[in-house]
N, CA, C, O and CB atoms as a CASP TS submission, in Angstrom:
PFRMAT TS
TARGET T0000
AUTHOR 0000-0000-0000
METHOD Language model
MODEL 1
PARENT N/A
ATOM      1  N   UNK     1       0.823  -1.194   0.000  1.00  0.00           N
ATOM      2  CA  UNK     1       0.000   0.000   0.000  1.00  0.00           C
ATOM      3  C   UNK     1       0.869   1.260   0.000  1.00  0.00           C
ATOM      4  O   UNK     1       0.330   2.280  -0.427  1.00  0.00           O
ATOM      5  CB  UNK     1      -0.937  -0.003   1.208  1.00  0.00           C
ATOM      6  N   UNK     2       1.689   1.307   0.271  1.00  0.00           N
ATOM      7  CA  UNK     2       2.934   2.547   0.749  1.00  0.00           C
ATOM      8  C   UNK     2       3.196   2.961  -0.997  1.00  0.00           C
ATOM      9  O   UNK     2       2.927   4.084  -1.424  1.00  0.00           O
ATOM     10  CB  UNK     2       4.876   1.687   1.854  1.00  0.00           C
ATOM     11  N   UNK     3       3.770   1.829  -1.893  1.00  0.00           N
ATOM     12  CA  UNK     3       3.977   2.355  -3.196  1.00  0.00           C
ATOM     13  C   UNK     3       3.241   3.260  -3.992  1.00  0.00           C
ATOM     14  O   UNK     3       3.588   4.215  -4.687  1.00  0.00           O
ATOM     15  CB  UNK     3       4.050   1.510  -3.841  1.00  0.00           C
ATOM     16  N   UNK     4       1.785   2.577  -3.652  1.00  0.00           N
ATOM     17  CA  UNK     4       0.408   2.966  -4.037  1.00  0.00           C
ATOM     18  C   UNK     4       0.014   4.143  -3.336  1.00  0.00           C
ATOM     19  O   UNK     4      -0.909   4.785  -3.839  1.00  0.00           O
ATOM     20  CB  UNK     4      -0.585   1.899  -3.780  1.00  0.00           C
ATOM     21  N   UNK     5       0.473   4.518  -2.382  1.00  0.00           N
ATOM     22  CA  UNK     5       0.237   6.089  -1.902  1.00  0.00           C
ATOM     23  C   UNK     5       1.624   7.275  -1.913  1.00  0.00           C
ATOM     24  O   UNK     5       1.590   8.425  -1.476  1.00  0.00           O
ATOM     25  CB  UNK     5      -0.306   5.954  -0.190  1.00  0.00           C
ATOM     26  N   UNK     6       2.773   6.579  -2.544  1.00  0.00           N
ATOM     27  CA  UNK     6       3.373   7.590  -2.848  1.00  0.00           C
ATOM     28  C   UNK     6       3.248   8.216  -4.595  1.00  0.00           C
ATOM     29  O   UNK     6       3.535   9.296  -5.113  1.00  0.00           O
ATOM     30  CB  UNK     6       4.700   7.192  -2.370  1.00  0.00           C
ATOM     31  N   UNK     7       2.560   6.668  -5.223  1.00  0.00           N
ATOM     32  CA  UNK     7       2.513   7.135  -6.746  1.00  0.00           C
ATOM     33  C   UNK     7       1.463   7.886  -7.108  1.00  0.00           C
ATOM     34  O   UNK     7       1.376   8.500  -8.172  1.00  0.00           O
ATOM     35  CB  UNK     7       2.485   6.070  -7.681  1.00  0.00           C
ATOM     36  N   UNK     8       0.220   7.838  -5.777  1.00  0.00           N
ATOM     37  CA  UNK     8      -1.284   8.943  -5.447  1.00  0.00           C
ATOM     38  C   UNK     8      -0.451   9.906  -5.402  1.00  0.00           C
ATOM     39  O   UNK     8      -0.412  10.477  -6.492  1.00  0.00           O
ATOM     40  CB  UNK     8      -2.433   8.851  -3.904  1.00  0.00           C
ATOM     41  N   UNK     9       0.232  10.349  -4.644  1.00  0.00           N
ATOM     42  CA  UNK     9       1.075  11.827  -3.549  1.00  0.00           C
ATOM     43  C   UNK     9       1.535  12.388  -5.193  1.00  0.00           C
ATOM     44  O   UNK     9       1.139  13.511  -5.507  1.00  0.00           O
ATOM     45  CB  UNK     9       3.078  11.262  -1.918  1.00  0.00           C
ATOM     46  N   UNK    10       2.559  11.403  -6.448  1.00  0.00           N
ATOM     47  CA  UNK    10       3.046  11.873  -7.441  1.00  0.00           C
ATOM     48  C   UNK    10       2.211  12.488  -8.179  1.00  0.00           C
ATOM     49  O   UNK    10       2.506  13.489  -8.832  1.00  0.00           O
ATOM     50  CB  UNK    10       3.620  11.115  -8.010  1.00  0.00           C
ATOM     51  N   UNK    11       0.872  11.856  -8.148  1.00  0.00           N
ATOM     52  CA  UNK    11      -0.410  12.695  -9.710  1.00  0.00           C
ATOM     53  C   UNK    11      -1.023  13.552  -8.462  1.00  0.00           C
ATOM     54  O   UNK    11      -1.923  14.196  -9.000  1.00  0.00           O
ATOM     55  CB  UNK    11      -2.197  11.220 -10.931  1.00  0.00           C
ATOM     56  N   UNK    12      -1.013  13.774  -7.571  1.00  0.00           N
ATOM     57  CA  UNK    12      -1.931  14.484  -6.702  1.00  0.00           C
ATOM     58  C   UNK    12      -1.375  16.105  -7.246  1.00  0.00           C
ATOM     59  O   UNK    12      -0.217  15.969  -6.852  1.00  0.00           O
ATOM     60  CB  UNK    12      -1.708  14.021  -4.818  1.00  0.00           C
ATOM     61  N   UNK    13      -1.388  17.106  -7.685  1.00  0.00           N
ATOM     62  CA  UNK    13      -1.219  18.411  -8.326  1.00  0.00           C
ATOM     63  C   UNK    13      -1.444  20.020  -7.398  1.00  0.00           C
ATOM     64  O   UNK    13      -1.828  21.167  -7.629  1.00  0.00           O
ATOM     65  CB  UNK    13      -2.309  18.290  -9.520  1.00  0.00           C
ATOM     66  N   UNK    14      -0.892  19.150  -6.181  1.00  0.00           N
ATOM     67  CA  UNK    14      -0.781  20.208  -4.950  1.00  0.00           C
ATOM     68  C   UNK    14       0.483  20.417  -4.367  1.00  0.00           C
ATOM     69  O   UNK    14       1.331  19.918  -5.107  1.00  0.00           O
ATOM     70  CB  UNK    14      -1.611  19.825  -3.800  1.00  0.00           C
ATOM     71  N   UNK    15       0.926  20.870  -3.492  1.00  0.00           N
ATOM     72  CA  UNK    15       1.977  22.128  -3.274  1.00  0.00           C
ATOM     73  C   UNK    15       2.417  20.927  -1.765  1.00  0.00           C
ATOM     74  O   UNK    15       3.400  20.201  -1.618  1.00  0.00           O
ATOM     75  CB  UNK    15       1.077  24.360  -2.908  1.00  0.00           C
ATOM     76  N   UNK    16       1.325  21.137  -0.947  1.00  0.00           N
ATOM     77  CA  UNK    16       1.534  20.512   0.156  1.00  0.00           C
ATOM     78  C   UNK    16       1.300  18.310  -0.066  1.00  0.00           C
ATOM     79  O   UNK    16       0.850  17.529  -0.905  1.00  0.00           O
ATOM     80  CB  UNK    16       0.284  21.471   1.257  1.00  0.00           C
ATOM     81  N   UNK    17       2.003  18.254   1.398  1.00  0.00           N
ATOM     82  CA  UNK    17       1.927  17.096   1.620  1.00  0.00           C
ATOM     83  C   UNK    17       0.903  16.158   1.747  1.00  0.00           C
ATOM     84  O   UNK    17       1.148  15.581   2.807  1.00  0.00           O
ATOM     85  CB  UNK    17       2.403  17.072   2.327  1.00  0.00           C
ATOM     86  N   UNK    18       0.330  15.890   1.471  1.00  0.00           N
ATOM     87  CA  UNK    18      -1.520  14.956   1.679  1.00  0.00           C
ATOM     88  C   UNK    18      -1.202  13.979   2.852  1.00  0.00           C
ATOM     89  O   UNK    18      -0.158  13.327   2.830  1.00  0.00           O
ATOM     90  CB  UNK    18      -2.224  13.650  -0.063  1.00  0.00           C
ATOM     91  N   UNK    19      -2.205  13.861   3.999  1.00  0.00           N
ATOM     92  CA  UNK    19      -2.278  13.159   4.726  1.00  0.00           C
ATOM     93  C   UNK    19      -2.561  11.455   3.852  1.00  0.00           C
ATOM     94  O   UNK    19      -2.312  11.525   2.649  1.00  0.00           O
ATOM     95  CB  UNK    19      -3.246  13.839   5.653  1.00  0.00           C
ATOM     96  N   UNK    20      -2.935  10.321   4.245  1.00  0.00           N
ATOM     97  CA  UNK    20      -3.260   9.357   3.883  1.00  0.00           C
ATOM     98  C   UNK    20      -4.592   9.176   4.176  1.00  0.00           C
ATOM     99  O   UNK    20      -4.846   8.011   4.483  1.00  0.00           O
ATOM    100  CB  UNK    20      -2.521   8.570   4.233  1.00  0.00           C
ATOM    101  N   UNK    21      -5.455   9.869   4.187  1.00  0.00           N
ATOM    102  CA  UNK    21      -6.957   9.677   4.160  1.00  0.00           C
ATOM    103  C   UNK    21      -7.082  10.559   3.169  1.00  0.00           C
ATOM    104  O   UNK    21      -7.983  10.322   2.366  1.00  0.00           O
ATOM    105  CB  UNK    21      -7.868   9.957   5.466  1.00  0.00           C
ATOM    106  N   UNK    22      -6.198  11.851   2.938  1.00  0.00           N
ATOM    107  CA  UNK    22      -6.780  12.405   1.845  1.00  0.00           C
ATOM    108  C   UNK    22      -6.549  11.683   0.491  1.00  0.00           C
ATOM    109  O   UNK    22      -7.217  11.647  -0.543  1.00  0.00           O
ATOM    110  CB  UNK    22      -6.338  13.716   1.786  1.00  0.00           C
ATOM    111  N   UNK    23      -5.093  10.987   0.941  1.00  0.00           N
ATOM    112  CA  UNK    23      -4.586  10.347  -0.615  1.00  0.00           C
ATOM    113  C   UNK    23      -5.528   8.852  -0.892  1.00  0.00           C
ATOM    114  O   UNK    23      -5.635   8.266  -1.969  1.00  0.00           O
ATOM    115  CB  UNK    23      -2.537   9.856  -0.557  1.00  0.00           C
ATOM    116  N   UNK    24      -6.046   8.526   0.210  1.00  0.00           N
ATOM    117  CA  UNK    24      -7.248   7.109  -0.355  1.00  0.00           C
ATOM    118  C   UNK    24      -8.328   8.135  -0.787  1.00  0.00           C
ATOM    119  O   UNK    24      -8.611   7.780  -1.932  1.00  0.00           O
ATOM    120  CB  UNK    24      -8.040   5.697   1.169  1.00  0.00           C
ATOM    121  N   UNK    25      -9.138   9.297  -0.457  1.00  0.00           N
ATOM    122  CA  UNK    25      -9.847   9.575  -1.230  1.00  0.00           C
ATOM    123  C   UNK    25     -10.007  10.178  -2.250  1.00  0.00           C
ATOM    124  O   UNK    25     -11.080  10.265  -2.847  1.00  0.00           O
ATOM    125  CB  UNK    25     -10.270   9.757  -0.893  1.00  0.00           C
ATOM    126  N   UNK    26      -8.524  10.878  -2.723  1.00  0.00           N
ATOM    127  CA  UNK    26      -7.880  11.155  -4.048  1.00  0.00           C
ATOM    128  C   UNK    26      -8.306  10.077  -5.329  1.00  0.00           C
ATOM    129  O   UNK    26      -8.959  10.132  -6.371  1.00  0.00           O
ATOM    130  CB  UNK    26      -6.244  11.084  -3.773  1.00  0.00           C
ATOM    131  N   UNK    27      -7.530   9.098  -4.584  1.00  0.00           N
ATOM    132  CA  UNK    27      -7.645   7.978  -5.731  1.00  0.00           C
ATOM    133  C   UNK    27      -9.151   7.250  -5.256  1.00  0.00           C
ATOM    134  O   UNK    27      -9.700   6.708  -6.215  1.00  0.00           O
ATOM    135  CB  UNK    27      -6.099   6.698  -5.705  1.00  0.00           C
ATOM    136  N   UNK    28      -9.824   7.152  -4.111  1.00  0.00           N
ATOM    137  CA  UNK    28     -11.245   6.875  -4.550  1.00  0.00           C
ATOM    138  C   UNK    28     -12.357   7.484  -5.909  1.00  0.00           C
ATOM    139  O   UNK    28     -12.982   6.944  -6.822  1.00  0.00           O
ATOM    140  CB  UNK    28     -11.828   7.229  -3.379  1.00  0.00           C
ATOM    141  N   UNK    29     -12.109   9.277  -5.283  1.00  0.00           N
ATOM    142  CA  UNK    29     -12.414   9.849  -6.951  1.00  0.00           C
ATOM    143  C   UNK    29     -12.110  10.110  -8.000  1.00  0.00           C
ATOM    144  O   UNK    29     -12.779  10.676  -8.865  1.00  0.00           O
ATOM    145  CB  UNK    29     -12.657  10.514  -7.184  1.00  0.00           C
ATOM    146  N   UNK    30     -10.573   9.550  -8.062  1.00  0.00           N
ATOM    147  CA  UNK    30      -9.875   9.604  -9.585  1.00  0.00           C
ATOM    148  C   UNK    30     -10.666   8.319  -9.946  1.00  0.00           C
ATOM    149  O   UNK    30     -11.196   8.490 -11.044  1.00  0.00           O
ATOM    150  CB  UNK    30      -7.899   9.481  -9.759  1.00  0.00           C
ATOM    151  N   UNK    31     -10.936   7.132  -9.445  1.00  0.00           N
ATOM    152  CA  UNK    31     -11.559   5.819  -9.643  1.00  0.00           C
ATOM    153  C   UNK    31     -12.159   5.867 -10.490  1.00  0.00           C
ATOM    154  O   UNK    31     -12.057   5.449 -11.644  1.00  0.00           O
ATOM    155  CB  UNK    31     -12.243   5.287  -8.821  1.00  0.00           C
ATOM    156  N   UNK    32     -13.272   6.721  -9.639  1.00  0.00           N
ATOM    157  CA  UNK    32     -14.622   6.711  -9.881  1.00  0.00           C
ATOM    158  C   UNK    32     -14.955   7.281 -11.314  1.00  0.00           C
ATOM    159  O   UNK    32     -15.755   6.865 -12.152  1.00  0.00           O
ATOM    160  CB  UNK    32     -15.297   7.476  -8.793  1.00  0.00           C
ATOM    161  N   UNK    33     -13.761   8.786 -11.349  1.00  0.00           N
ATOM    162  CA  UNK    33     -14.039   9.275 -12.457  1.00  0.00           C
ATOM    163  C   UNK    33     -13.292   8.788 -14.223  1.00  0.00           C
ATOM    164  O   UNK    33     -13.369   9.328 -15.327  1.00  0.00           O
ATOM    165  CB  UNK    33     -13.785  10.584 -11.997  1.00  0.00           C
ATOM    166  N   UNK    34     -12.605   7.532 -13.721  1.00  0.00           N
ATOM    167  CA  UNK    34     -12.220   6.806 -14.313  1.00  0.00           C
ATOM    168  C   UNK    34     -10.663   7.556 -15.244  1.00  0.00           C
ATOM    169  O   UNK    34     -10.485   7.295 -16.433  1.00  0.00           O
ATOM    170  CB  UNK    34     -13.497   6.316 -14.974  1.00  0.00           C
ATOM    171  N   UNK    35      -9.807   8.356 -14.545  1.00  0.00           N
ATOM    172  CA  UNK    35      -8.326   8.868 -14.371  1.00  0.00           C
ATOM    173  C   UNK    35      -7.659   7.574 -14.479  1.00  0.00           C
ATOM    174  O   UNK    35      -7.225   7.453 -15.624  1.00  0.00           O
ATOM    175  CB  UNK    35      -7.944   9.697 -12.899  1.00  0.00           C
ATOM    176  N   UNK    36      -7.390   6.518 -13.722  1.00  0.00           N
ATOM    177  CA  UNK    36      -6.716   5.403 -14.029  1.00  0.00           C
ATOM    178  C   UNK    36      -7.273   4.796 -14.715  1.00  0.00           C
ATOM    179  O   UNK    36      -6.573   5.428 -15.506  1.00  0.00           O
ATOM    180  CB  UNK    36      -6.370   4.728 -13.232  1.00  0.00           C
ATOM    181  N   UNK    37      -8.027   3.991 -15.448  1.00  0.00           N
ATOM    182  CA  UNK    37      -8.220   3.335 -16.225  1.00  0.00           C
ATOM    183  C   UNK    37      -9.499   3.636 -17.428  1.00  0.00           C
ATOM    184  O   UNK    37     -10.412   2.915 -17.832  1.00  0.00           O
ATOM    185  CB  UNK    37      -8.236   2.355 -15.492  1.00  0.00           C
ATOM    186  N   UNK    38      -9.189   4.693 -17.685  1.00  0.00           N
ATOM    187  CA  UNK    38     -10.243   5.526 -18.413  1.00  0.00           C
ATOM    188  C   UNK    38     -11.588   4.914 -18.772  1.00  0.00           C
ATOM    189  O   UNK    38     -12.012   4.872 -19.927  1.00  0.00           O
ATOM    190  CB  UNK    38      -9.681   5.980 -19.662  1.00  0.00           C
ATOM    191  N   UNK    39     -12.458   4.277 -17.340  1.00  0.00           N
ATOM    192  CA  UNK    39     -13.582   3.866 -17.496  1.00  0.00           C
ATOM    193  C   UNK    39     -14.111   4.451 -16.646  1.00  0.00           C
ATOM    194  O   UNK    39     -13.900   4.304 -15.442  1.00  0.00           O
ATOM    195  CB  UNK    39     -13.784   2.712 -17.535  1.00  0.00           C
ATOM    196  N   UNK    40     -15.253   5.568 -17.402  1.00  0.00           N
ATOM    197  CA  UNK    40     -16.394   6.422 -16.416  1.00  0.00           C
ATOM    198  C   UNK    40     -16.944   5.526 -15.466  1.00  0.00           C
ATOM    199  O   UNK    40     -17.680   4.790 -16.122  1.00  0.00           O
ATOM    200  CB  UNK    40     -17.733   7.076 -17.239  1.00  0.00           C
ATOM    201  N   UNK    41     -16.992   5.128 -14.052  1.00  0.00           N
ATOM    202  CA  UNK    41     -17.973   4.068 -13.254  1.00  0.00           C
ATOM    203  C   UNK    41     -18.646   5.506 -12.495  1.00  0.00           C
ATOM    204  O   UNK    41     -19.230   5.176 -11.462  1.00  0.00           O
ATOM    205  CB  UNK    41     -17.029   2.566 -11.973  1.00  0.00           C
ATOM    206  N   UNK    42     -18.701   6.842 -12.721  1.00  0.00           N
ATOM    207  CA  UNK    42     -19.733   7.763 -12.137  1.00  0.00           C
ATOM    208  C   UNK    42     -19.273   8.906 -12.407  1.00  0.00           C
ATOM    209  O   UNK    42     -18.064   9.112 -12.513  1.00  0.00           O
ATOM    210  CB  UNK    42     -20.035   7.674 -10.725  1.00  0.00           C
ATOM    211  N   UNK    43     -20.032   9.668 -12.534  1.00  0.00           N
ATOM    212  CA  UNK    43     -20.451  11.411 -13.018  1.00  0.00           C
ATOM    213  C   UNK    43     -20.176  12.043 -11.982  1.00  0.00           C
ATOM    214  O   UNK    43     -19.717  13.171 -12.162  1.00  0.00           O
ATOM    215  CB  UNK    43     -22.070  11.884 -13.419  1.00  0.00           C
ATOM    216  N   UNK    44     -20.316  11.653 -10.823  1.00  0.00           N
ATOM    217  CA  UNK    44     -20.356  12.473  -9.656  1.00  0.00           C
ATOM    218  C   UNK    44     -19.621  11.571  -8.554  1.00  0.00           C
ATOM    219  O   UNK    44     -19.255  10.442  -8.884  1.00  0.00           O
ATOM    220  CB  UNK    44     -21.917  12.900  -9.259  1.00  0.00           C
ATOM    221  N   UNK    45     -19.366  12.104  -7.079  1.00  0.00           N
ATOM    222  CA  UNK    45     -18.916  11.521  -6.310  1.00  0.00           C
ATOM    223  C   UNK    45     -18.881  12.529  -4.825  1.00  0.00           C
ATOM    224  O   UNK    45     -18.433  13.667  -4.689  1.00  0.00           O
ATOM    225  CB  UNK    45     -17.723  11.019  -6.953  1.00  0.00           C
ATOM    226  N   UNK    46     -19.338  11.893  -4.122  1.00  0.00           N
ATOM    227  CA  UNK    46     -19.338  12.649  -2.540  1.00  0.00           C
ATOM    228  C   UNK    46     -18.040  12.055  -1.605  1.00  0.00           C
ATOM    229  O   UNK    46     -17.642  10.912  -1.377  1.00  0.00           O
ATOM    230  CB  UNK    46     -21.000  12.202  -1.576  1.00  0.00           C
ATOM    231  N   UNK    47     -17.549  13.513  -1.147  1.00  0.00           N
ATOM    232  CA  UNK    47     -16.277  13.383  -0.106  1.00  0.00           C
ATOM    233  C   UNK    47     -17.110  13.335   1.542  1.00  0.00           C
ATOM    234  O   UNK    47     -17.056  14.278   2.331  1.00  0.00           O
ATOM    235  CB  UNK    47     -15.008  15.061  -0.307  1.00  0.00           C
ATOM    236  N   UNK    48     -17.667  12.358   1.742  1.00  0.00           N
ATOM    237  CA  UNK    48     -17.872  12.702   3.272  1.00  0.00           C
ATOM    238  C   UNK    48     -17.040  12.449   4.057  1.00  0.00           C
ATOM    239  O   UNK    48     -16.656  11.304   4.292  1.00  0.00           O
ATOM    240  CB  UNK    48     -18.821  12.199   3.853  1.00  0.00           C
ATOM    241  N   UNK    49     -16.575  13.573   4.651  1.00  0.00           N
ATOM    242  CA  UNK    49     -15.751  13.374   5.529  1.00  0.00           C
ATOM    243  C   UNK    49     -15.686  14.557   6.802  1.00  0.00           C
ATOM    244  O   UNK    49     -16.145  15.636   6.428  1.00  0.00           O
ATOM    245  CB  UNK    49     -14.565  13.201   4.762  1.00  0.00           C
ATOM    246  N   UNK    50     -15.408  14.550   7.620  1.00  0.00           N
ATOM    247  CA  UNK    50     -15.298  15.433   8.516  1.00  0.00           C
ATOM    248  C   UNK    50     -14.786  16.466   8.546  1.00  0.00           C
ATOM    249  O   UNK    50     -13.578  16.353   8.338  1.00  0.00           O
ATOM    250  CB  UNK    50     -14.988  15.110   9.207  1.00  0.00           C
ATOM    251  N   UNK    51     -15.282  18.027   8.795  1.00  0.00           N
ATOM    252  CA  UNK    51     -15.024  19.174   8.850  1.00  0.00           C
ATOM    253  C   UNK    51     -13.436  19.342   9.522  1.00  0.00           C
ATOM    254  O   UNK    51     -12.862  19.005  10.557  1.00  0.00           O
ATOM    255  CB  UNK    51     -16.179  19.784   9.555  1.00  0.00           C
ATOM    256  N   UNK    52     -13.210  19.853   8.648  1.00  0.00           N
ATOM    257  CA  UNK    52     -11.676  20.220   8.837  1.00  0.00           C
ATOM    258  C   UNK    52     -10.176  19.245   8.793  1.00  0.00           C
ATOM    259  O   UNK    52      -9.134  19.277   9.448  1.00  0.00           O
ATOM    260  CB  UNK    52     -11.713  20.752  10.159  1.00  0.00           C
ATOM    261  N   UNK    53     -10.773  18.250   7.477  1.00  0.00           N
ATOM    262  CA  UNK    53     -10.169  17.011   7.419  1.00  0.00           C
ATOM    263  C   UNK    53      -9.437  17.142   5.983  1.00  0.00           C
ATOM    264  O   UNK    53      -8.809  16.185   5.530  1.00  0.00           O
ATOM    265  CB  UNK    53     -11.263  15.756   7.590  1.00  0.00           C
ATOM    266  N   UNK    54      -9.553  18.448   5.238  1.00  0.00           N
ATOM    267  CA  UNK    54      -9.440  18.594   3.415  1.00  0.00           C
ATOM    268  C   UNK    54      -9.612  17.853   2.515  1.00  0.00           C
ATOM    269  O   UNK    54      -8.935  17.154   1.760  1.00  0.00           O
ATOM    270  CB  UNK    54      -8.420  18.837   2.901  1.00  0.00           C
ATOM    271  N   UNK    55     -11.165  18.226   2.785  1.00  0.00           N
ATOM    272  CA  UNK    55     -11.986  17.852   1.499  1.00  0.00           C
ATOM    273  C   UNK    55     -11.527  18.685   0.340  1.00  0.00           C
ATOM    274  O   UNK    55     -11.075  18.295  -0.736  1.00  0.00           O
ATOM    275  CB  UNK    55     -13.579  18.087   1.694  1.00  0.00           C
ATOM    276  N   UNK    56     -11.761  20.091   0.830  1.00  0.00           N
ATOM    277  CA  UNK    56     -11.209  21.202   0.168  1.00  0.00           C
ATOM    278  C   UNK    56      -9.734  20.826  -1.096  1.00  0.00           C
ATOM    279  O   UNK    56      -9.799  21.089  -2.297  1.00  0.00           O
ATOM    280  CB  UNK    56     -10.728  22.199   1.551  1.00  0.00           C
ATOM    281  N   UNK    57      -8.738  20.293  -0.522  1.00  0.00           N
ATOM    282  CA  UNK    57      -7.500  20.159  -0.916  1.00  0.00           C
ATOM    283  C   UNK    57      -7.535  18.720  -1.991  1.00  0.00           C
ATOM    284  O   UNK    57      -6.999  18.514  -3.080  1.00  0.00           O
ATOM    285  CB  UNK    57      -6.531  20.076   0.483  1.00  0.00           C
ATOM    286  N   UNK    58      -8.388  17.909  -1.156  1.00  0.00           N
ATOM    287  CA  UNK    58      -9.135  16.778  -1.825  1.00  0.00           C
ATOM    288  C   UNK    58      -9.629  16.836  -3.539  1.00  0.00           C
ATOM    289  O   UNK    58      -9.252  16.265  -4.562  1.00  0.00           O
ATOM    290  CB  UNK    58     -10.444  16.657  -0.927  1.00  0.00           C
ATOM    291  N   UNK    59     -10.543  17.724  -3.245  1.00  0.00           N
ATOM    292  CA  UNK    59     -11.216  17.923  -4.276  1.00  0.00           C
ATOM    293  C   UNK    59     -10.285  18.975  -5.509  1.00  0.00           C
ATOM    294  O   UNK    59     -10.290  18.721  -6.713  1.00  0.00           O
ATOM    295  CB  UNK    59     -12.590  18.511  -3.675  1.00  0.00           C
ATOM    296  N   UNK    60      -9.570  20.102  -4.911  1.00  0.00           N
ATOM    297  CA  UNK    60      -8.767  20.715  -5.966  1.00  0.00           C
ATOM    298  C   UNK    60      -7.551  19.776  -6.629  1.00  0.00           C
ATOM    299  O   UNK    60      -6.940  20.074  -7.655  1.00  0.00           O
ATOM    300  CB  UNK    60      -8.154  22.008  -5.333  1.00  0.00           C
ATOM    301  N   UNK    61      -7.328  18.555  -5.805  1.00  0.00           N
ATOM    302  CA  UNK    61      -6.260  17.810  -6.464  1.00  0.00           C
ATOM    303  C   UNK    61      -7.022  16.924  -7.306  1.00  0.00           C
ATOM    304  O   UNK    61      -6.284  16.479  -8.185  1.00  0.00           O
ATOM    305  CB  UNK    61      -5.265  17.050  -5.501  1.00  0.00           C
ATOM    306  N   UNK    62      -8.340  16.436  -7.405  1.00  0.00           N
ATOM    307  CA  UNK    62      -8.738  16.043  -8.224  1.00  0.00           C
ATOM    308  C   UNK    62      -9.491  16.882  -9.367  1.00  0.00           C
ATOM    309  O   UNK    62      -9.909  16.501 -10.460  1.00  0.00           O
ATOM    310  CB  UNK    62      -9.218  15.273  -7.705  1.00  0.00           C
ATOM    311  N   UNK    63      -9.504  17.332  -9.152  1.00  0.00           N
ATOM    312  CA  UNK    63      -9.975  18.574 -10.517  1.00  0.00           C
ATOM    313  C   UNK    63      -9.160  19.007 -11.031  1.00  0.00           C
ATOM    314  O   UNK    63      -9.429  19.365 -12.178  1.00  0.00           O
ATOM    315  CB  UNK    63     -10.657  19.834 -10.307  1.00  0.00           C
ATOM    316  N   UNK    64      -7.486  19.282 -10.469  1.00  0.00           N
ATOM    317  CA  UNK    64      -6.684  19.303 -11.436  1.00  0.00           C
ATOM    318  C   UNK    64      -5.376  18.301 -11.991  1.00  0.00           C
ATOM    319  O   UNK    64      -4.288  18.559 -12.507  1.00  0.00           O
ATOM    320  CB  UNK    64      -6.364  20.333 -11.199  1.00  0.00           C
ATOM    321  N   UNK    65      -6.123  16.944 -11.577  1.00  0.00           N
ATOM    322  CA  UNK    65      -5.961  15.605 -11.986  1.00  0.00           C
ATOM    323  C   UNK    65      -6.486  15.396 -13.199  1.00  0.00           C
ATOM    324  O   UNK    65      -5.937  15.059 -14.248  1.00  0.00           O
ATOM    325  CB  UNK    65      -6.482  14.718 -11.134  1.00  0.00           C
ATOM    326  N   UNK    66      -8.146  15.743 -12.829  1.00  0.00           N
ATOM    327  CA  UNK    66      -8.555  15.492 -14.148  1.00  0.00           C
ATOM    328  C   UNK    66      -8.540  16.312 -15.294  1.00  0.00           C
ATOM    329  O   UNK    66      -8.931  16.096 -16.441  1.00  0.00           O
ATOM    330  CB  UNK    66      -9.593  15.191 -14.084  1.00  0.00           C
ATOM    331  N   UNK    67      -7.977  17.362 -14.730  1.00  0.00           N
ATOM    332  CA  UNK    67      -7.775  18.827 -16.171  1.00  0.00           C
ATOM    333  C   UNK    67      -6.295  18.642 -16.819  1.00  0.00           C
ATOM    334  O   UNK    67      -5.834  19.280 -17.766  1.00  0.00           O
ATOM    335  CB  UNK    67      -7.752  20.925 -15.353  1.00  0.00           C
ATOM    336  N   UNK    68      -5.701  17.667 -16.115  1.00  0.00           N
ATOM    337  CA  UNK    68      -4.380  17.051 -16.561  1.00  0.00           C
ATOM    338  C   UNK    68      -3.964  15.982 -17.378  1.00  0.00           C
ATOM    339  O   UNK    68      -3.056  16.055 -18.205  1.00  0.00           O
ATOM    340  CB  UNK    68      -3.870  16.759 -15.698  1.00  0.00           C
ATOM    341  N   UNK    69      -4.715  14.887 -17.107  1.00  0.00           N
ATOM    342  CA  UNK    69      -5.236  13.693 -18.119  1.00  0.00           C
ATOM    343  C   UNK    69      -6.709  14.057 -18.880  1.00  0.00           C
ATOM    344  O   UNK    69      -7.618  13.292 -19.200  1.00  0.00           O
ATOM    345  CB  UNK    69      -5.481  12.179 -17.148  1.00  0.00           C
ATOM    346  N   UNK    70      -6.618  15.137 -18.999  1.00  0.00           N
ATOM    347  CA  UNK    70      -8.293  14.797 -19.885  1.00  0.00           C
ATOM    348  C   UNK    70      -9.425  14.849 -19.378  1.00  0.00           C
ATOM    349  O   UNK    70     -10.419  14.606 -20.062  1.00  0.00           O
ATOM    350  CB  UNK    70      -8.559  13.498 -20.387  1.00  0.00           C
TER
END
């Protein structure tokens, strides 16, 4: 799992360091939005997670994940 969250940390397109809850839900919504294996499995996707946990940081690394691959 360690490889797999430093090669998240590499496409993640932020400045700072990502905790490891942010980097599993990085790659939960790169998944989803099909970034690794260019198969749409959803349009949308919800970060629930707890206030003051960066969702925020979450979500800008995947938006400019996906403005990066396509």
């Amino acid at each position: 799992m360690t490889a797999m969250n430093e090669n998240i940390e590499l496409m993640m397109p932020i400045k700072t360091t990502p905790y490891d809850h942010q980097k599993k839900a990085f790659a939960f919504a790169c998944d989803k939005f099909g970034v690794f294996d260019e198969r749409l499995k959803s349009r949308g996707t919800a970060l629930l997670m707890e206030m003051g946990t960066g969702k925020t940081i979450v979500s800008i690394a995947v938006a400019g994940c996906m403005y990066q691959y396509g």
